[in-house]
N, C-alpha and C positions, 0 to 999 in steps of 0.2 A: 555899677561897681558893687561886690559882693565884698562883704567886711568877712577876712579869715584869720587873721592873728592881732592880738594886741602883747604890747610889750613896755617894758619900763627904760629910757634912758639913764645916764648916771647921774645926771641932775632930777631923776624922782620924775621927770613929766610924760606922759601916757603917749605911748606911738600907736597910733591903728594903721593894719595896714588892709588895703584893698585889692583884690583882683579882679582886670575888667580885661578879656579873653587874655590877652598875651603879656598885657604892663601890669607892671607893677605901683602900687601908690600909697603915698605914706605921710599920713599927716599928724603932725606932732603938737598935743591940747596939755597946757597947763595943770594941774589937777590938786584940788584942797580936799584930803578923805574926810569926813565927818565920824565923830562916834555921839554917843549920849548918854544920860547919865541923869539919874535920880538921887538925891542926898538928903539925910535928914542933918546935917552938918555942911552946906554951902559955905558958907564963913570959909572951913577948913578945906575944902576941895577949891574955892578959887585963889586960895593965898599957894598953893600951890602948883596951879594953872598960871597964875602968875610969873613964876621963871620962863614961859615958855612963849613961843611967837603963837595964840591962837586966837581967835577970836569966839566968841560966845552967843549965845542969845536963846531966848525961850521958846519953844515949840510947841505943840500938840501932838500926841502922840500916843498908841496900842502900845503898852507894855507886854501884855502876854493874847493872844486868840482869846476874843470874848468879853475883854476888859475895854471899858471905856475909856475915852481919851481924854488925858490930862498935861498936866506940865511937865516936859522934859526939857534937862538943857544942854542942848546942840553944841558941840565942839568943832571948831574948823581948823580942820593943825594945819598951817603952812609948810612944813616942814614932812613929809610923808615919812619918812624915816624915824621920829621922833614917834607916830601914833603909839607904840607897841611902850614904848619907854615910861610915856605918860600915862597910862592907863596903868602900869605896874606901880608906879610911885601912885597914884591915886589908892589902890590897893594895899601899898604897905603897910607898917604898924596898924594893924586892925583893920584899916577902911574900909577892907570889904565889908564889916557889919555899918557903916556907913553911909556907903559908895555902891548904886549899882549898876554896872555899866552893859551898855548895851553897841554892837554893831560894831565888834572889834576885833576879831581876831578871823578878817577876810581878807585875802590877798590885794593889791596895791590895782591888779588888773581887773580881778572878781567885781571887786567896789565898785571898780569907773562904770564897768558895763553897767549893775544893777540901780545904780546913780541914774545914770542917764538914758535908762531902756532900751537898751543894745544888746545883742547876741551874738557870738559869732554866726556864718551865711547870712548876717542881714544884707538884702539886697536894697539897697536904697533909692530902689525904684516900688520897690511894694513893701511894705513894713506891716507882714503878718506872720508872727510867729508860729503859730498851730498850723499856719498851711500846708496842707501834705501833700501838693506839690513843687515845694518850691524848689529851685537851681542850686546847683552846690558849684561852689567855686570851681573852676579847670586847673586841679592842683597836681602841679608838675613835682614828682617822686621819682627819688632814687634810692638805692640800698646799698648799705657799706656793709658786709662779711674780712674778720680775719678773723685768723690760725696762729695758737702762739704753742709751743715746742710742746708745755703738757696742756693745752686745751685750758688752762685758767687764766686768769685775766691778772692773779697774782705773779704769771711768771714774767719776767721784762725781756722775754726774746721776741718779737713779733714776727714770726714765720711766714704771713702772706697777707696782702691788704687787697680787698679787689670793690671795685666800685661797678655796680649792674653787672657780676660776672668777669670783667675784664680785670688782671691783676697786673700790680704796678709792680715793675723792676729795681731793680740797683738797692743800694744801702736803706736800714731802718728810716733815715733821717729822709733818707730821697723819694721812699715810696710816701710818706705823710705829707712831703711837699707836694708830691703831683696828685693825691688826695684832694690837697687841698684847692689846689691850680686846678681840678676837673671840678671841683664845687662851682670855683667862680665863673665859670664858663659857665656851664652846664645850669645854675640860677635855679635850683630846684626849690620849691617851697616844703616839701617836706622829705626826710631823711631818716629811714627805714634802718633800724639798727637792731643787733641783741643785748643784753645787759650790759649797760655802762660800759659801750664799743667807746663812744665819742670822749669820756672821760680819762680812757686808759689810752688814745691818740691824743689827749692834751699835753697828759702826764708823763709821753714816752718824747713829742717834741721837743729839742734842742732849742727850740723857739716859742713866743709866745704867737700861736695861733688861733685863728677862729671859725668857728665853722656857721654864723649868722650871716643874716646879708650886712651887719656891721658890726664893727666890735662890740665885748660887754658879753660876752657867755659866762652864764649861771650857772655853777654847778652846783647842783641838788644831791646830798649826800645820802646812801641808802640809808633805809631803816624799818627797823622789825614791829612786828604789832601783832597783838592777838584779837581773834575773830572767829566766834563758834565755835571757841576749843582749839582752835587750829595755830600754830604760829609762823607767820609770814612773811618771808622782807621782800622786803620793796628794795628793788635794788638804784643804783645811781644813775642821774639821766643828768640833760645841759638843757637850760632855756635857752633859746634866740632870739637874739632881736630880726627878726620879719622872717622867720623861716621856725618851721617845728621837728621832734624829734618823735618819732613813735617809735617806741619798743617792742616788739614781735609778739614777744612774750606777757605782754601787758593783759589783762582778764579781759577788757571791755574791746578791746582791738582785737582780740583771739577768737572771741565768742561773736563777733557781730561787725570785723572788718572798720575800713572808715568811714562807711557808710553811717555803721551804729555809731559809731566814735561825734562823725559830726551831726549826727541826729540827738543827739544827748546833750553834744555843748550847743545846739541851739534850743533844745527845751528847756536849760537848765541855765544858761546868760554863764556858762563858765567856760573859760577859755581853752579852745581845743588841749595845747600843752600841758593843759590842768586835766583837762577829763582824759586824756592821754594814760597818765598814772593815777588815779584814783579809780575807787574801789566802785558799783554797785550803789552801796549805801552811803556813799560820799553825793553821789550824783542825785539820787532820791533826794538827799538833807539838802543840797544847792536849789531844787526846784521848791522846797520848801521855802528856803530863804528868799526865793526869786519873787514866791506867791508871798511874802510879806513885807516885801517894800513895795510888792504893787498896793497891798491895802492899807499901808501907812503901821503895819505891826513892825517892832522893835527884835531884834535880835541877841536875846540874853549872851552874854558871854560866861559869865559860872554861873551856872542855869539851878538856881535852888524851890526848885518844884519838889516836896517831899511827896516820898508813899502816902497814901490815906493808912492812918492806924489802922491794923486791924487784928482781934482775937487771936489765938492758936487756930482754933475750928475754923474761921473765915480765913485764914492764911493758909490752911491746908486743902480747904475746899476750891478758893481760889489759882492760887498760885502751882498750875496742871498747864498740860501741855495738850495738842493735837490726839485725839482719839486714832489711837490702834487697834483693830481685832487682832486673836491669837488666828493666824492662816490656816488650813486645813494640809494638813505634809499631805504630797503624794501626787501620781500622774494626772490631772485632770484635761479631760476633751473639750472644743468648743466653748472657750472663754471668751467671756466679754471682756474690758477693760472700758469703766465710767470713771472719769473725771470733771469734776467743775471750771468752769472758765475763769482765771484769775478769783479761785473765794475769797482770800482771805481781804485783797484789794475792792470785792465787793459787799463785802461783808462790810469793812470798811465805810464807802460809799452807802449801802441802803439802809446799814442801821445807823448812821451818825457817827461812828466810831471817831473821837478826838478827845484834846484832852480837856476843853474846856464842856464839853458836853456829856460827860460820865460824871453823876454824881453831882449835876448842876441843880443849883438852889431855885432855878426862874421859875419849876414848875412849868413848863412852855410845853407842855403835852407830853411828859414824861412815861419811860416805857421803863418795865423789869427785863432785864437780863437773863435772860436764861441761867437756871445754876446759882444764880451770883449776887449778892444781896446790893446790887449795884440798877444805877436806873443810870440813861440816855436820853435830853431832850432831845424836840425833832427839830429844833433851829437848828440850820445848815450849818456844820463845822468846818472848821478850817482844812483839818488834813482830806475829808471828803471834795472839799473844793481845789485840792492841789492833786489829787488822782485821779476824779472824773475824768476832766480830759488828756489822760493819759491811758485809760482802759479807751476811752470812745476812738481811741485814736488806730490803738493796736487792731481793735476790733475791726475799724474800717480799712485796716492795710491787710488784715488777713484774708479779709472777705475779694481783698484784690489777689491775695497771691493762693486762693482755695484751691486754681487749676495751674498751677506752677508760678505763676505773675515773673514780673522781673528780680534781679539778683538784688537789686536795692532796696526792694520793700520786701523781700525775704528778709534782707540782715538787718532794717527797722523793727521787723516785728519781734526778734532777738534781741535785739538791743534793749524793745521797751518792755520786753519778756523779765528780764534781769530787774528792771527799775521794780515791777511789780512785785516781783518774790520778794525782794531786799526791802518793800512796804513795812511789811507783817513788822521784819524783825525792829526795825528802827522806832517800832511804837515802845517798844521796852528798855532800849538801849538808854541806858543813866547819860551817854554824854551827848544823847541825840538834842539838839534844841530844842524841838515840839515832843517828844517823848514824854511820857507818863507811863507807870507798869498798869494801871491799873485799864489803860485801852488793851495792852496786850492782853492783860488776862481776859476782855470783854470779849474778844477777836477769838482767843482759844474757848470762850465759853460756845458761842454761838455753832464755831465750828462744829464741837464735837455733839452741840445737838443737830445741826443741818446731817452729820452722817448720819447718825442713830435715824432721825425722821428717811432718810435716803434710803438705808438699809431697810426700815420696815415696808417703805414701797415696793420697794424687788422683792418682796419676800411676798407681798400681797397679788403679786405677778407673775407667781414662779417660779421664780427667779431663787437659785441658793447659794447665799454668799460663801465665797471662798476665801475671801481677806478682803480689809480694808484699812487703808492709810491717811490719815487725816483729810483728803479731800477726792482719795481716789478708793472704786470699790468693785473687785474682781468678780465675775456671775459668770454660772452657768446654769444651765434648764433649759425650758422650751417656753419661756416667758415670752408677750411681743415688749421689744424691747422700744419699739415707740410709741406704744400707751405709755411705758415708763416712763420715758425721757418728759413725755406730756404733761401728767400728773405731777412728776415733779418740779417741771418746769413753773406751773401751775400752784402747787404748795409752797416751794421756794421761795421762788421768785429772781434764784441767782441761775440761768443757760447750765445744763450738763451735758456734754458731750463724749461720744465713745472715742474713745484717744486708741483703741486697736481691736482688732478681732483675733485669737488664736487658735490654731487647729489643735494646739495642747497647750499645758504647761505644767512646768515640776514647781511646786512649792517646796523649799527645801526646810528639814528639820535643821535645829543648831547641832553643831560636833557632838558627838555622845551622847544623845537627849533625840526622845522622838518630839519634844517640844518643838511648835514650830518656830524657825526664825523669822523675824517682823520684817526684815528686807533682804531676803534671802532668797531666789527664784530665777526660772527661765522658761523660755517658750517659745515656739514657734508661729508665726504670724501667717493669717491669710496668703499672703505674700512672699511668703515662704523669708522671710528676715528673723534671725536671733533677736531677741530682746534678753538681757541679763543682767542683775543686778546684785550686791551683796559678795559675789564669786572672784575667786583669783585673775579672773579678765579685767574687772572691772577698777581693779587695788592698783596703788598707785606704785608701793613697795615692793609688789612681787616682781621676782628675775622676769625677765622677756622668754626663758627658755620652758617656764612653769607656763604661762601664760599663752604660747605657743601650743602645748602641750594640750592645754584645756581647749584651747579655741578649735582644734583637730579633732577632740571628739566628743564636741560640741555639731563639727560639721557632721560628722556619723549618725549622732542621734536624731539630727534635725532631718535626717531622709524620714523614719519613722512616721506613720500616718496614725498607726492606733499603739494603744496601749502593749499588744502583744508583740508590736513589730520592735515598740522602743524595745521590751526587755529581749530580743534578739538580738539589737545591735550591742547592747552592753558587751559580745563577746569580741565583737570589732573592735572595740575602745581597748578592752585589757588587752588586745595586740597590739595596740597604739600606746600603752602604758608598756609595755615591756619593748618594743623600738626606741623609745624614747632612756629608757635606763641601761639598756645596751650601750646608746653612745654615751650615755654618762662614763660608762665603766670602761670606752675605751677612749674617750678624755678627746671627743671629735668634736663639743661644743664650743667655742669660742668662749673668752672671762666674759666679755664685755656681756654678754647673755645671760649669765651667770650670778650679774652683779644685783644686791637688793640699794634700791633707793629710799634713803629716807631724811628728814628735814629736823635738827635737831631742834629742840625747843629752847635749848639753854647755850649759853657760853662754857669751854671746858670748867671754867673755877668752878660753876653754877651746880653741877653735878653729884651728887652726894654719893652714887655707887657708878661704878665700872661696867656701863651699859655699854652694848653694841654705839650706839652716838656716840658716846666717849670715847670711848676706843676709836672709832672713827677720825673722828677732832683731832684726836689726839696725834693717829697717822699724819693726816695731813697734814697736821702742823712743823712735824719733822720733815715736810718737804718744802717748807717756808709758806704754803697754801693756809690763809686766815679764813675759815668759812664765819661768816657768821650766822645767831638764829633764824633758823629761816628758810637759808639755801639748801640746795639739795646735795647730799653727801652720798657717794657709792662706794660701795665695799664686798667683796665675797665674803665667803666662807671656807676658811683654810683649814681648822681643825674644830670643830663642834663640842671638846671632850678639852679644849683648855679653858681655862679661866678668856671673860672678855678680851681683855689687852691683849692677849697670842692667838682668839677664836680669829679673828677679821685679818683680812689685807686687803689694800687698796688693787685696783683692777689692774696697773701697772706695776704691781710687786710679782717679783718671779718668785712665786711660790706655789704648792699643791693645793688642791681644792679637794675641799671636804665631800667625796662622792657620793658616800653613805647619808650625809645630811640630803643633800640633794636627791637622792630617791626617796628616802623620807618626803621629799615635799611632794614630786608628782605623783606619790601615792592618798597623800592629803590632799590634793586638788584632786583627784581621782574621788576619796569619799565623800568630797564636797557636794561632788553632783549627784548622790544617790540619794534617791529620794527615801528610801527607805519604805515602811509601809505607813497606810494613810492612819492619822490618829483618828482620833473621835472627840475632835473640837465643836463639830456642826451640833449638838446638842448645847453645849458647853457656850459657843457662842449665841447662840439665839437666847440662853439664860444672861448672859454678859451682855445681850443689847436689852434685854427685858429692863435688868439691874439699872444698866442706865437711864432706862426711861422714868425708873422709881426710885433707885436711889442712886443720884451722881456719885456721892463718895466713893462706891463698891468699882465704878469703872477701870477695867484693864487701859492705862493711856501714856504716852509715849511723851517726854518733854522734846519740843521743836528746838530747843536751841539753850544751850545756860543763860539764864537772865542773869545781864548785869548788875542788875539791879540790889541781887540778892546778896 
């Protein structure tokens, strides 16, 4: 029997359920959460544990990675419902300078697993978590698609409901009944939806429905969040009792299948439906928590780890991002393309990176940081012991699928692709639990010397760099490229490998500037495949008809083999630029192609000027459509030359489109791609790696992400 869903009844007691080929099985355990708690006022933290049904007692226990174990006292709520309640009243009036609790704010099913060292796939014939080969449940899926009159989930007409393709008949109320009636049949374990399908079938029901293998669906209300700058919602989904929901559109299911889905809730002891909708660095922080109830460490709940004080001058020399060289603009032959294997997660890993090991007092064979007036024991740290065997893992699933391997350990090693990048960030995040800024800054330290040392090896090779991005670095010459790889492998000590080979590539200047842009480029592969980054293909706002536009003569240039054949084809493309403005002008492109996508960051009130969003928002609202921050909002371009509020209409307003805007852009996507002529950074840069190597301050370097911290 392989354990694939846990869930809570309405009396609070833990269901697990089982799949063993065809039945299903379900056994239902009592369950007491514990939390914990340090006080220099016990007196007053048990006169008010006292109102409550719990029971007490004293522990041993890691408050933080590193620290010794002392007394903590254990909380046993009877009552599950009550944890959240009681940990706030312990907080009130003041107590959090009091009161410091730990192991509290984890879901009801999160707990039980981590409690009792369970995962979901556990097979309860062999209880080995890290095994990469173990069996995945035979989990029987279905997919529910409808169609409602304007395509939003705000509108209440339901237009078409079809379950695997096949659509149900007769009135709204009829088609959600036999919906429902082919669930019960049909006994699928999991159920393939797009945003908040299952919600807006509860909501449009005449009835109270369910769609679990028993009653009790959860609905989970969306919600917005920022991340890297970005703002994001999460939109609304239903928990089940013995059955899950995956959302289509979900990041970790999109990028990596359920393959990666349930390879992440079994590294991580979080419950499929959970790792369903959570992000990357949710999943990361859950193995973190996972790897510290295996070592008896505590789970801070308002985690008060301060910054290490430091100067202006330490704060400025520190507090730096990923090293960037300025690119060289212009056509280049015969490119390498080097990148490092997981760095920043190995970096990580071989220099100690954590947070009790930066800046620690033991003296335990203490090393300087490069750059950084910061030192690292080499006692093994904690976050090093929670990704080792998450790098050793990827690496031995890759080494299986090096000559294609199977479709499942393709979307593993994407899956544990995502855990590793989302490492870096989480050492800086202010609300991460094991976070500290000042790992991050050791991580960006390190980095930006492994390129500098990287780039001076290819340069000692033959090798002439063309750009470099924090952990990848462009070459061309007649260097051997596997003395390189050698030497460095050799000095490093972290695998770099050639991630592609090109027959060209364009580095592109920024708009108006022969300045080069830092992630700005295309080129042509061995293989003859586009690679492009930076350009109107790659943007998520540009219309489909700009983007079209570009990807056409993109295909033109990529016939080109040398430099003098590209600047022949450019005459192909401005006939493909002036095709493309012909049908502008005689109005044969479709809106929907037309339309720019964008996601607003604010609520209408939130807005202080009359941007394109706003006005946006603002449309849809007069069609009774609520977007909220986050979603994605479309609109043309109807007149260019009014004020916001009259520039925009929605792609269903019968109105004129702004033509003239619209040739303005494919002629902007047009000088995106020229490269212009080559600057004269190749000097400029070998002074800028020098600079680095003598004085950090002077580096040209690129921040990886807004620290929260700051």
């Amino acid at each position: 029997m392989i354990l694939f869903d846990i869930s809570v009844d309405k009396n609070q007691n833990i269901e697990l359920w089982f799949k063993s080929k065809n039945r299903i099985h379900k056994k239902c355990i009592e369950f007491y959460p514990k939390f914990y708690f340090k006080s220099n006022n016990t007196k007053k933290a048990f006169n008010k544990l006292s109102s409550y049904d719990v029971d007490t007692r004293v522990v041993e226990k890691r408050g933080w990675p590193g620290q010794k174990t002392s007394d903590f006292i254990e909380v046993i709520v009877k009552n599950p419902r009550k944890l959240h309640k009681i940990s706030r009243e312990l907080y009130q009036n003041g107590g959090y300078k009091e009161h410091t609790l730990y192991n509290v704010d984890l879901s009801i099913p999160f707990r039980y697993l981590l409690q009792n060292g369970l995962y979901p796939t556990l097979d309860l014939k062999r209880h080995d978590r890290w095994n990469l080969d173990y069996v995945n449940p035979d989990l029987k899926t279905v997919e529910i698609d409808i169609k409602t009159a304007n395509g939003s989930l705000n509108d209440k007409s339901l237009k078409s409901l079809e379950l695997d393709g096949s659509e149900f008949k007769g009135s709204e109320q009829e088609k959600i009944d036999s919906l429902v009636k082919e669930i019960r049949k049909q006994d699928p374990d999991i159920i393939y939806t797009d945003d908040g399908v299952l919600n807006y079938l509860k909501e449009r029901a005449e009835k109270d429905i369910h769609f679990g293998r028993l009653p009790g669906d959860k609905e989970i209300g969306g919600d917005t969040y920022r991340s890297y700058g970005q703002t994001i919602y999460k939109p609304m989904s239903l928990y089940m009792r013995g059955r899950i929901q995956i959302n289509k559109n979900s990041f970790i299911y999109g990028e990596s299948g359920l393959d990666g889905v349930l390879e992440l809730s079994r590294l991580s002891s979080r419950p499929i439906h959970e790792v369903c909708r959570a992000s990357p660095g949710t999943v990361i922080s859950s193995m973190q928590i996972a790897k510290a109830f295996e070592s008896n460490i505590l789970i801070p709940w308002k985690k008060s780890v301060p910054e290490d004080f430091k100067s202006a001058r330490k704060l400025i020399k520190a507090d730096r991002g990923g090293l960037t060289l300025q690119p060289i603009t212009g056509f280049h032959s015969d490119v390498v393309e080097v990148d490092y294997s997981s760095l920043f997660p190995n970096i990580i890993l071989k220099k100690n990176i954590s947070p009790e090991t930066i800046n620690c007092s033991c003296n335990h064979g203490n090393k300087k940081i490069p750059q950084l007036d910061y030192t690292v024991c080499n006692k093994k740290g904690f976050l090093p012991k929670v990704i080792e065997p998450v790098i050793l893992r990827r690496k031995q699933l890759k080494k299986r699928t090096k000559n294609g391997g199977c479709l499942r350990d393709r979307r593993r090693v994407v899956a544990l692709k995502w855990i590793l990048v989302t490492c870096f960030g989480y050492t800086g995040y202010k609300n991460a639990k094991y976070g500290k800024i000042e790992c991050h800054e050791s991580i960006c330290a390190y980095g930006r010397d492994i390129l500098v040392k990287t780039s001076h090896i290819a340069q000692k090779h033959g090798f002439k760099v063309i750009h470099g991005v924090v952990d990848s670095l462009w070459l061309s010459g007649d260097g051997d490229i596997n003395k390189f790889k050698k030497q460095v492998n050799e000095e490093i000590g972290i695998p770099i490998e050639i991630e592609d080979k090109y027959k060209w590539m364009v580095f592109l200047p920024k708009l108006d500037s022969k300045t080069g842009a830092l992630n700005k480029y295309y080129g042509v592969k061995q293989n003859e495949e586009l690679k492009t980054r930076g350009i109107e293909t790659r943007r998520h706002d540009t219309p489909k008809i700009i983007k079209k536009f570009q990807k056409e003569v993109l295909e033109i240039l990529k016939k080109a083999n040398t430099e003098k054949e590209y600047k022949q084809k450019q005459i192909e493309a401005l006939e493909v630029l002036e095709k493309y403005k012909n049908k502008l002008k005689n109005k044969s492109i479709p809106r929907e192609k037309l339309a720019y996508t964008s996601k607003p960051s604010k609520k209408i009130k939130n807005y202080k000027t009359m941007n394109r969003n706003k006005a946006a928002l603002i449309k849809h609202k007069e069609k009774n459509i609520d977007k909220k921050p986050g979603e994605k909002i479309k609109y043309i371009i109807r007149n260019s030359k009014l004020k916001n509020r009259d520039k925009i209409a929605l792609i269903n307003q019968k109105t004129p489109i702004d033509t003239k805007h619209y040739i303005k852009q494919l002629e902007r996507a047009y000088k995106t791609l020229q490269p212009k002529q080559k600057n004269t950074q190749t000097k400029n840069q070998q002074t800028q790696l020098t600079k680095q190597k003598t004085k950090p301050n002077q580096t040209k370097t690129k921040k990886l992400d807004k620290n929260p911290n700051r």
